[in-house]
Biopython code that builds the backbone (N, CA, C, O; Angstrom):
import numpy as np
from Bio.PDB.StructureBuilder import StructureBuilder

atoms = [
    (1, "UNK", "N", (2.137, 25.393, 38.180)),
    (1, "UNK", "CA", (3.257, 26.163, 37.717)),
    (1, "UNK", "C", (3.084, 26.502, 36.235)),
    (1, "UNK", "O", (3.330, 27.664, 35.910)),
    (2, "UNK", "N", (2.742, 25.749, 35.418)),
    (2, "UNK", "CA", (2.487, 25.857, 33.946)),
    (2, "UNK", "C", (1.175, 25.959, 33.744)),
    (2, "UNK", "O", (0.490, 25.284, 34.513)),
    (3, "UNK", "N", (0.576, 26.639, 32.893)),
    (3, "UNK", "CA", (-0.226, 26.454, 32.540)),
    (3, "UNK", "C", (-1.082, 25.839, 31.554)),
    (3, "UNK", "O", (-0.684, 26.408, 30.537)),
    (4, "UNK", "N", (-1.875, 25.155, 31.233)),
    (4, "UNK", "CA", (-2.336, 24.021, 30.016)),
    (4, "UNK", "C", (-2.393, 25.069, 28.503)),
    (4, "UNK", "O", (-3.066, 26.073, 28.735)),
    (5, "UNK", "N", (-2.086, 25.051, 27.701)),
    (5, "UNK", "CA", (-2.121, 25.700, 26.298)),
    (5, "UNK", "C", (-2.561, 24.875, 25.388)),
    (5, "UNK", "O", (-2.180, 23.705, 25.367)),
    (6, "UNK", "N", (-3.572, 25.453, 24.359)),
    (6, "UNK", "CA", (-4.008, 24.723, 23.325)),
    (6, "UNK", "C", (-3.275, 25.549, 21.971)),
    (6, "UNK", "O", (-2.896, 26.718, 22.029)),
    (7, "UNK", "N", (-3.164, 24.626, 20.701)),
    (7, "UNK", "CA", (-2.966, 25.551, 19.406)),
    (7, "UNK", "C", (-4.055, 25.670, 18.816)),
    (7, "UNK", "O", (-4.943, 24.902, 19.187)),
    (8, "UNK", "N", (-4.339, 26.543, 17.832)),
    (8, "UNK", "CA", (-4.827, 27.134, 17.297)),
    (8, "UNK", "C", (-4.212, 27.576, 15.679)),
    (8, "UNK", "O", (-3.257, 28.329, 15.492)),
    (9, "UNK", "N", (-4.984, 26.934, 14.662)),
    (9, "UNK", "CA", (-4.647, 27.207, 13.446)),
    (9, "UNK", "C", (-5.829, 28.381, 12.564)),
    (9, "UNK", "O", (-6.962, 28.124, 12.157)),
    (10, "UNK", "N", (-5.259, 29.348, 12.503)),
    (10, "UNK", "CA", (-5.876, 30.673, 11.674)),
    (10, "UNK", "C", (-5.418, 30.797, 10.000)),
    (10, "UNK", "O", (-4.538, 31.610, 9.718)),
    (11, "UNK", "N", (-5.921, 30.128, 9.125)),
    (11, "UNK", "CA", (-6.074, 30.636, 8.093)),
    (11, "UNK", "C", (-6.718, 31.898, 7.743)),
    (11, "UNK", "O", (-7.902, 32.212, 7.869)),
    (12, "UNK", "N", (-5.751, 32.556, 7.289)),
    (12, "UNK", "CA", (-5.798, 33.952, 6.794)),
    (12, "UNK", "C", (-5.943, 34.291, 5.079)),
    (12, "UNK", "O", (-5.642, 33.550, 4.143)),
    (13, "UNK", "N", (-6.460, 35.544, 5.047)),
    (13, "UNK", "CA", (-6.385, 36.574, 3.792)),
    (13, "UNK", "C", (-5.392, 36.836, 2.970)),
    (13, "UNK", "O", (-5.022, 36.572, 1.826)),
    (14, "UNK", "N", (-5.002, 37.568, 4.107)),
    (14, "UNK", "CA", (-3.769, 38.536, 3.908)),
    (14, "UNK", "C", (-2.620, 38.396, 5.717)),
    (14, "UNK", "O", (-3.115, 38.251, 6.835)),
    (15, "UNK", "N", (-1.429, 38.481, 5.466)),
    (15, "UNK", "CA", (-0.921, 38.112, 6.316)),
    (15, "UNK", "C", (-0.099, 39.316, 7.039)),
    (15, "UNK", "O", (0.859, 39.389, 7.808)),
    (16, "UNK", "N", (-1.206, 40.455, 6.220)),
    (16, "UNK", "CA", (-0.607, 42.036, 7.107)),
    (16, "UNK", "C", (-1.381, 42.176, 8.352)),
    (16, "UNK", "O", (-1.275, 43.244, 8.956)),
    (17, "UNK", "N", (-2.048, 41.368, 8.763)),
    (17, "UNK", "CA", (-2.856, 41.383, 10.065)),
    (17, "UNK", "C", (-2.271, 40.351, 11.320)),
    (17, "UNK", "O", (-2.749, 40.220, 12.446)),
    (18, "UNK", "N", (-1.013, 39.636, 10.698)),
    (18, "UNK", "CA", (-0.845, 38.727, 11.734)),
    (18, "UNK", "C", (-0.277, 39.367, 12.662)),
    (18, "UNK", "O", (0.190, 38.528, 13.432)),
    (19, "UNK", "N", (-0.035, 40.503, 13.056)),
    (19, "UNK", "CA", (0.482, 41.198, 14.036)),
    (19, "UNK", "C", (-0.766, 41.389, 15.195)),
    (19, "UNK", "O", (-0.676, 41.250, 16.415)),
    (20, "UNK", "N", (-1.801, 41.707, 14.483)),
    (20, "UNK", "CA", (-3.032, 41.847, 15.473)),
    (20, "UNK", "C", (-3.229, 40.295, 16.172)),
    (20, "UNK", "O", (-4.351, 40.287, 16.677)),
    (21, "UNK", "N", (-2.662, 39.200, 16.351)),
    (21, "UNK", "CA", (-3.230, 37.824, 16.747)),
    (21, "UNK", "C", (-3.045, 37.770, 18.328)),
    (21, "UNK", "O", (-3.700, 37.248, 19.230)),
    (22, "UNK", "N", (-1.266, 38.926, 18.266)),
    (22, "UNK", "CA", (-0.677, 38.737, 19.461)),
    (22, "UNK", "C", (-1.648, 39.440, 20.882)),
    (22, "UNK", "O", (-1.148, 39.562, 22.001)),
    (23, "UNK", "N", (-2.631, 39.716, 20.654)),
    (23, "UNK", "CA", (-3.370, 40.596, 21.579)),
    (23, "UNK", "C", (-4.131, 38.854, 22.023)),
    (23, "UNK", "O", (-4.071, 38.555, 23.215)),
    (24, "UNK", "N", (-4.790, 37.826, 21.050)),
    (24, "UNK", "CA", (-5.255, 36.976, 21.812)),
    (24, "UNK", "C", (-3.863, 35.810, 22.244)),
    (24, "UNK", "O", (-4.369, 35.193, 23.181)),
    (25, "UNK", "N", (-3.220, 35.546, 22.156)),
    (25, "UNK", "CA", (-2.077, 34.579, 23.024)),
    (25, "UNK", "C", (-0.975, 34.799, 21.905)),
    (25, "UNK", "O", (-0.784, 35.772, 21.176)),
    (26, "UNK", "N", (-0.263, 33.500, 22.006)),
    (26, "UNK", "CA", (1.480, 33.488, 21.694)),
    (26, "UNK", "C", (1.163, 33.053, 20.176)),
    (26, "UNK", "O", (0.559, 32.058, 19.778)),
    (27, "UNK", "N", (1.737, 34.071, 19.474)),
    (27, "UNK", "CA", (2.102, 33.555, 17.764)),
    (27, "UNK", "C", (3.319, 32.852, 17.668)),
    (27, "UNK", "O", (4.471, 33.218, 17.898)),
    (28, "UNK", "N", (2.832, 31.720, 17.268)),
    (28, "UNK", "CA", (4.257, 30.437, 17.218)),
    (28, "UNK", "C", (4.976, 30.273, 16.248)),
    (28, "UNK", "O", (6.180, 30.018, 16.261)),
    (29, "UNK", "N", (3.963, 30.473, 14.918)),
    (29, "UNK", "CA", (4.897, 31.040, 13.420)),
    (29, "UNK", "C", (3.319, 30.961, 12.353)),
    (29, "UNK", "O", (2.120, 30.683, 12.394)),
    (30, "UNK", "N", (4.432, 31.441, 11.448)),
    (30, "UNK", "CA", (3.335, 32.006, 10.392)),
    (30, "UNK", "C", (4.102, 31.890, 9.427)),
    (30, "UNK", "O", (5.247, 32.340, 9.400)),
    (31, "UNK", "N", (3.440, 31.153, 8.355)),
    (31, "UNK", "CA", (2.980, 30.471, 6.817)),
    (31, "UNK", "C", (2.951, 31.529, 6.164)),
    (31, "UNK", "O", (1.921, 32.199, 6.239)),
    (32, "UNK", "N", (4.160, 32.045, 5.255)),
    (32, "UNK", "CA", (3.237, 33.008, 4.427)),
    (32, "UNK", "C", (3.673, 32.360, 3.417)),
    (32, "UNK", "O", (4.191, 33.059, 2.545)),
    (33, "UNK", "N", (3.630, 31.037, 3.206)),
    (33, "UNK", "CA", (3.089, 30.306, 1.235)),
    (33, "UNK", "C", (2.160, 30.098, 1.747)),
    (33, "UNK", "O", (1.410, 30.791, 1.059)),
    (34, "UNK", "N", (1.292, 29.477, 2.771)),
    (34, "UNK", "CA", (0.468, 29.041, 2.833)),
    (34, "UNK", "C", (-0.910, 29.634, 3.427)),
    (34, "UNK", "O", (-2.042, 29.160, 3.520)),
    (35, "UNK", "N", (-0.197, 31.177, 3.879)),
    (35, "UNK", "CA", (-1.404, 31.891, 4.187)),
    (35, "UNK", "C", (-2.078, 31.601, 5.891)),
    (35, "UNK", "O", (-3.162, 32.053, 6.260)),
    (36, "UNK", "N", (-1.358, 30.948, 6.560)),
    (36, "UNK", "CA", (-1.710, 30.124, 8.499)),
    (36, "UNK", "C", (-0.961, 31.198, 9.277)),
    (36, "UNK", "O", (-0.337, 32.173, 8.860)),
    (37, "UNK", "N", (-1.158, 30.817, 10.375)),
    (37, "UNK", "CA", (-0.598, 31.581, 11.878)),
    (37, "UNK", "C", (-1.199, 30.201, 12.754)),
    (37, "UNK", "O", (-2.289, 29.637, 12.655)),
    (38, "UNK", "N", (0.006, 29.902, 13.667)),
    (38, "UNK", "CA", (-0.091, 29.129, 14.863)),
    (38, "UNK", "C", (-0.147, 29.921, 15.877)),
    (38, "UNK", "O", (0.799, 30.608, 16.263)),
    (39, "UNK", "N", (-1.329, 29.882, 16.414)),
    (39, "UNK", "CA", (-1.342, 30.861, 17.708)),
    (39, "UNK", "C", (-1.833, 29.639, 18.784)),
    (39, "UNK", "O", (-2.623, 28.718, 18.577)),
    (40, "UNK", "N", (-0.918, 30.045, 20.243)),
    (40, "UNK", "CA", (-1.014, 29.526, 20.916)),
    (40, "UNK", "C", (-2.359, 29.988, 22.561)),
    (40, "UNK", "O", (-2.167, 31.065, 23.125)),
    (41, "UNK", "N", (-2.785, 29.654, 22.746)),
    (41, "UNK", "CA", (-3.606, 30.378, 24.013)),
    (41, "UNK", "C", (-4.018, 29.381, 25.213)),
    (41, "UNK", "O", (-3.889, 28.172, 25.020)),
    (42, "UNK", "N", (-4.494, 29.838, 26.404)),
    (42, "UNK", "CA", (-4.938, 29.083, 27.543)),
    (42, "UNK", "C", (-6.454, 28.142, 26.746)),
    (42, "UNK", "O", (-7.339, 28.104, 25.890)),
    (43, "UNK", "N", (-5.860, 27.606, 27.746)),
    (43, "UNK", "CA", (-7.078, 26.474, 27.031)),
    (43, "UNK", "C", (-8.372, 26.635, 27.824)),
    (43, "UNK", "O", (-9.317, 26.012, 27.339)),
    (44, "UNK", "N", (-8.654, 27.392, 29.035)),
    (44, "UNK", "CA", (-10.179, 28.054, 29.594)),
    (44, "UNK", "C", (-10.094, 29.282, 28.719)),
    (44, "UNK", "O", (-10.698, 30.191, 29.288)),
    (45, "UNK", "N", (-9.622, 29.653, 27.636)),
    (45, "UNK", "CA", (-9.959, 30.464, 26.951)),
    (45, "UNK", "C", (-10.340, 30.184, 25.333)),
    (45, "UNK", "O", (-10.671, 30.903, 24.391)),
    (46, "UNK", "N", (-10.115, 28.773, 25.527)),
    (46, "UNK", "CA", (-9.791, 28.269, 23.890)),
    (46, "UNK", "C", (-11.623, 28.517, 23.009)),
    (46, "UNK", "O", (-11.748, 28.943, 21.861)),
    (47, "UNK", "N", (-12.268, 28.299, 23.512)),
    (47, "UNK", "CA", (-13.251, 28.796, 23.034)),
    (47, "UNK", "C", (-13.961, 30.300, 22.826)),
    (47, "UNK", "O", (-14.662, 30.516, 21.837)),
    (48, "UNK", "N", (-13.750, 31.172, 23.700)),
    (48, "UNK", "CA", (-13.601, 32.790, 23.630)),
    (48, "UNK", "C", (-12.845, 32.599, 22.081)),
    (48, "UNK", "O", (-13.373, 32.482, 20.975)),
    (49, "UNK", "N", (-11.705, 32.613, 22.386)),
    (49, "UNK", "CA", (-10.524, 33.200, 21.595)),
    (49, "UNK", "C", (-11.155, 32.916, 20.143)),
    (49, "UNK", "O", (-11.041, 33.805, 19.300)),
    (50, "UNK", "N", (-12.052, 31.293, 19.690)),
    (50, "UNK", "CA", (-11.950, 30.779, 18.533)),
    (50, "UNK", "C", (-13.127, 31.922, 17.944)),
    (50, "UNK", "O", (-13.057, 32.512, 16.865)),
    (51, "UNK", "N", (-13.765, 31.997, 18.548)),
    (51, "UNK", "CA", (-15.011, 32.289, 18.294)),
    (51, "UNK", "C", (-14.662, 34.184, 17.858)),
    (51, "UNK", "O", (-14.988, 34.783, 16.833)),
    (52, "UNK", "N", (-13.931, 34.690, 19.036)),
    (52, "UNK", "CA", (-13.486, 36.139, 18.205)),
    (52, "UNK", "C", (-12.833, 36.186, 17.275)),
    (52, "UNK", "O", (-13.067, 37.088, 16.470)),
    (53, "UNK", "N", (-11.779, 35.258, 17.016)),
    (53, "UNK", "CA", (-11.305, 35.060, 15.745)),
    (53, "UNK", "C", (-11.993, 35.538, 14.713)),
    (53, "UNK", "O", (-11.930, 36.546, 14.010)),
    (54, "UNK", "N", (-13.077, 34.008, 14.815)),
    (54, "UNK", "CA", (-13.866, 33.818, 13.490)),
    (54, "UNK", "C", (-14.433, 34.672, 13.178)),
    (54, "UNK", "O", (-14.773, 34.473, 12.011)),
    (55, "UNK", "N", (-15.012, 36.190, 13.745)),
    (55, "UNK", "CA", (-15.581, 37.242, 13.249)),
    (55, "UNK", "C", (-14.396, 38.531, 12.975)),
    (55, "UNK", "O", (-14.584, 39.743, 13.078)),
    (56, "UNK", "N", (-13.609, 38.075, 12.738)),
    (56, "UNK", "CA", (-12.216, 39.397, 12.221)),
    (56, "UNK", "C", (-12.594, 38.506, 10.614)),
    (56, "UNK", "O", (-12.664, 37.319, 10.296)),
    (57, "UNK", "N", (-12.803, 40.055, 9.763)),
    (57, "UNK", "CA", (-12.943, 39.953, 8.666)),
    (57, "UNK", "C", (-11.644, 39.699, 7.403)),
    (57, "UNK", "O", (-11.783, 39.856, 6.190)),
    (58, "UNK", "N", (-10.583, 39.332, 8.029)),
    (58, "UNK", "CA", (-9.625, 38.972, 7.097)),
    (58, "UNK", "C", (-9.062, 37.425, 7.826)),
    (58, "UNK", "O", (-7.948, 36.920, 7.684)),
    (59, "UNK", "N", (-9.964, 37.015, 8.449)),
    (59, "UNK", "CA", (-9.758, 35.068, 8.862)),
    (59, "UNK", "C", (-11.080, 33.948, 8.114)),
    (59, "UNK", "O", (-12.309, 33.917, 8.069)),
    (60, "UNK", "N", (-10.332, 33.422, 7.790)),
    (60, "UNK", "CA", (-11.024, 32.638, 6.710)),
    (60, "UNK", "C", (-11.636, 31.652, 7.141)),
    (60, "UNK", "O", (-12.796, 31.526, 6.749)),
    (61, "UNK", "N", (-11.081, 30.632, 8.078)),
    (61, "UNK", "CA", (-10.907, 29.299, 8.781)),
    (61, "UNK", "C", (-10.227, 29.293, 10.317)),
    (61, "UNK", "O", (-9.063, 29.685, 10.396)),
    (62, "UNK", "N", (-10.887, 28.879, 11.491)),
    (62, "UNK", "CA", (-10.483, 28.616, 12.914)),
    (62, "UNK", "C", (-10.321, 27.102, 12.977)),
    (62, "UNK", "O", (-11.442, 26.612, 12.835)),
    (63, "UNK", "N", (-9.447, 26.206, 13.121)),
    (63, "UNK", "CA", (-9.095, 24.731, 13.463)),
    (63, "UNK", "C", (-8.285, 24.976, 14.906)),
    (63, "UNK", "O", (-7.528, 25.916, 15.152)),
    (64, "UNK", "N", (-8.632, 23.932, 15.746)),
    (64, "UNK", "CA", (-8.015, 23.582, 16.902)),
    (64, "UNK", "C", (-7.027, 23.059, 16.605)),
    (64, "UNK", "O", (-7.382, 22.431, 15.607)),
    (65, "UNK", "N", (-5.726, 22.794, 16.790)),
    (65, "UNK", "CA", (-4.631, 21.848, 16.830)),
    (65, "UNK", "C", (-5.127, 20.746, 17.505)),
    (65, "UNK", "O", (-5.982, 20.811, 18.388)),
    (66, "UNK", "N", (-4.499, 19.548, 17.024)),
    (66, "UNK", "CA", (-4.441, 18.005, 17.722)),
    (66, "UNK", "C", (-3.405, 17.723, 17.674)),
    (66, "UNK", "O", (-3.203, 16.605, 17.201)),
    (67, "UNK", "N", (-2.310, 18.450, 18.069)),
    (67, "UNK", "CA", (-0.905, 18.232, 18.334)),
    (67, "UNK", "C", (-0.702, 17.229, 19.549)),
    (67, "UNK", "O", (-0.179, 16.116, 19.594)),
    (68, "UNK", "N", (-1.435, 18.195, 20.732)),
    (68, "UNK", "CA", (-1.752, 17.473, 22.301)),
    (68, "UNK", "C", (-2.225, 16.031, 22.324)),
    (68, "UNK", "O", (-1.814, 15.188, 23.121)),
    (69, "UNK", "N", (-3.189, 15.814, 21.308)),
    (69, "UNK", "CA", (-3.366, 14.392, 21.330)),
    (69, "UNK", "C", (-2.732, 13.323, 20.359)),
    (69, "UNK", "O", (-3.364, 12.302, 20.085)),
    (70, "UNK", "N", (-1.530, 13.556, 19.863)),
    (70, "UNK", "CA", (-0.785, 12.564, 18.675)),
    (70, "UNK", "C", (-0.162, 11.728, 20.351)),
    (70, "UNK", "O", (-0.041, 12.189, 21.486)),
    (71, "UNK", "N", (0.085, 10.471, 19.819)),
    (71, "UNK", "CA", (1.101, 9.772, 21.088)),
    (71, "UNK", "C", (2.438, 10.550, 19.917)),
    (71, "UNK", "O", (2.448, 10.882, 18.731)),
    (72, "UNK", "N", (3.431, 10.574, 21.044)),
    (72, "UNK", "CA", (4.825, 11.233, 20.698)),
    (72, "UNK", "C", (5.785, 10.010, 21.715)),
    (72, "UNK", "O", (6.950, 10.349, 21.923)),
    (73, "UNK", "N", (5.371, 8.766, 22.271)),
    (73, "UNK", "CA", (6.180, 8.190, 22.710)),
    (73, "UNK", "C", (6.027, 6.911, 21.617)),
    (73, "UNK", "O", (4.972, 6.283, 21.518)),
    (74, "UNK", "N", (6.901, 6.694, 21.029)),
    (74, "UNK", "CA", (7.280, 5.766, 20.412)),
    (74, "UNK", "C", (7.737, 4.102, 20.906)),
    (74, "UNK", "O", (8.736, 4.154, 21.624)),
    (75, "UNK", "N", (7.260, 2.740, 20.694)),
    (75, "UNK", "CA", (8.581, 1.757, 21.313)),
    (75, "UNK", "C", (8.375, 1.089, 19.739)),
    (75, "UNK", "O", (7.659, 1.527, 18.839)),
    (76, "UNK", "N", (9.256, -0.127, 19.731)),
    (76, "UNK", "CA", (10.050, -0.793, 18.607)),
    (76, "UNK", "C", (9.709, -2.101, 19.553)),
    (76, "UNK", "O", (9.819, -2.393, 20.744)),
    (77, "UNK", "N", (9.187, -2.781, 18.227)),
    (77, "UNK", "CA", (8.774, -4.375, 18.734)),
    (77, "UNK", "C", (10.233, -5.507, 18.171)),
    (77, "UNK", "O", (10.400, -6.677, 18.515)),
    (78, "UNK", "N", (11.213, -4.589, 17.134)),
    (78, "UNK", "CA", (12.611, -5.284, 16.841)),
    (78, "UNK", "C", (13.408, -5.330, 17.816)),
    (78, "UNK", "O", (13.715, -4.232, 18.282)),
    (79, "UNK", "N", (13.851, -6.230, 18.287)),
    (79, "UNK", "CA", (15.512, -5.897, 18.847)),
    (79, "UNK", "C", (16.298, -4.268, 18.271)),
    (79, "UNK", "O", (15.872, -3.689, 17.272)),
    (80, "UNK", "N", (17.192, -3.858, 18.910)),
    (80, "UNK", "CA", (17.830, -2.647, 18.598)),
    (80, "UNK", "C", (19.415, -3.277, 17.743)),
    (80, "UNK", "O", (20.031, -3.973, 18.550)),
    (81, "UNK", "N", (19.943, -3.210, 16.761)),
    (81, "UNK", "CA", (20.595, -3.589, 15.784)),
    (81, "UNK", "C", (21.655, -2.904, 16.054)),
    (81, "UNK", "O", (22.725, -3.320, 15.611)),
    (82, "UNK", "N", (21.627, -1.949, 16.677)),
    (82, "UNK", "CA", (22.738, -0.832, 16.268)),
    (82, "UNK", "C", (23.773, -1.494, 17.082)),
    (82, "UNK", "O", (24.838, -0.976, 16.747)),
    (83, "UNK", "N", (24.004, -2.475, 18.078)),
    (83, "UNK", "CA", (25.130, -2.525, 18.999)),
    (83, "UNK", "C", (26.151, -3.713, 17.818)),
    (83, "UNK", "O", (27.343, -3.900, 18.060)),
    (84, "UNK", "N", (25.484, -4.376, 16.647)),
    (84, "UNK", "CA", (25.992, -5.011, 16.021)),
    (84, "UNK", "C", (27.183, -4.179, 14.536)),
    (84, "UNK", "O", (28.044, -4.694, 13.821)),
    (85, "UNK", "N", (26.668, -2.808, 14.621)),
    (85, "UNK", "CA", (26.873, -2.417, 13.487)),
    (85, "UNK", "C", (28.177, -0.992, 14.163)),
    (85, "UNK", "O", (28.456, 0.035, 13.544)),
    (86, "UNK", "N", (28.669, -1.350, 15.364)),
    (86, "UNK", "CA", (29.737, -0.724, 16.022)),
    (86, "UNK", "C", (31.328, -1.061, 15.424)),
    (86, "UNK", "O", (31.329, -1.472, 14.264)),
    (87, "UNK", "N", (31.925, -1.004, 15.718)),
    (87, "UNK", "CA", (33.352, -0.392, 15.158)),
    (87, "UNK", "C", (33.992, -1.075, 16.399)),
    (87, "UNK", "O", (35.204, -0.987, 16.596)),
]
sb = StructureBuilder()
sb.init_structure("model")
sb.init_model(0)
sb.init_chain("A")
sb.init_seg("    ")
for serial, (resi, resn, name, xyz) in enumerate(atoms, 1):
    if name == "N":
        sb.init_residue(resn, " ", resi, " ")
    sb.init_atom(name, np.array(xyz, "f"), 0.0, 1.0, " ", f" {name:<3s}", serial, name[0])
structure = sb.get_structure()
């Protein structure tokens, strides 16, 4: 039903071209202090995509995101405190 998506971090030039990104997948947002675009794409494409990138003459830098691999589930080895600090 879904399909797997990787990110994609594009350091840019100039950020009058980030309109052209949307032809390779989903622009997720864009940095303009910092000059980035998060573009999102299929991940059997994630290598195509990096690689055309890197030859558009106003992209500076292609990085993969490692968003997908941070753990995002958290546990707590304390007891939970908060039922003491109720009203």
């Amino acid at each position: 039903m879904f399909t797997e998506r990787s990110g994609i971090i594009i350091w840019v030039s100039d950020l009058k071209h980030t309109k052209n990104f949307e032809r390779y997948g989903t622009v997720h947002y864009v940095s303009k202090r910092m000059n980035y675009v998060v573009l999102y794409v299929h991940t059997e494409r994630l290598e195509d995509v990096q690689r055309n990138l890197q030859r558009l003459p106003y992209v500076k830098k292609v990085e993969k995101s490692y968003r997908g691999e941070i753990k995002t589930e958290y546990e707590s080895d304390s007891p939970d405190k908060t039922r003491f600090y109720t009203l």
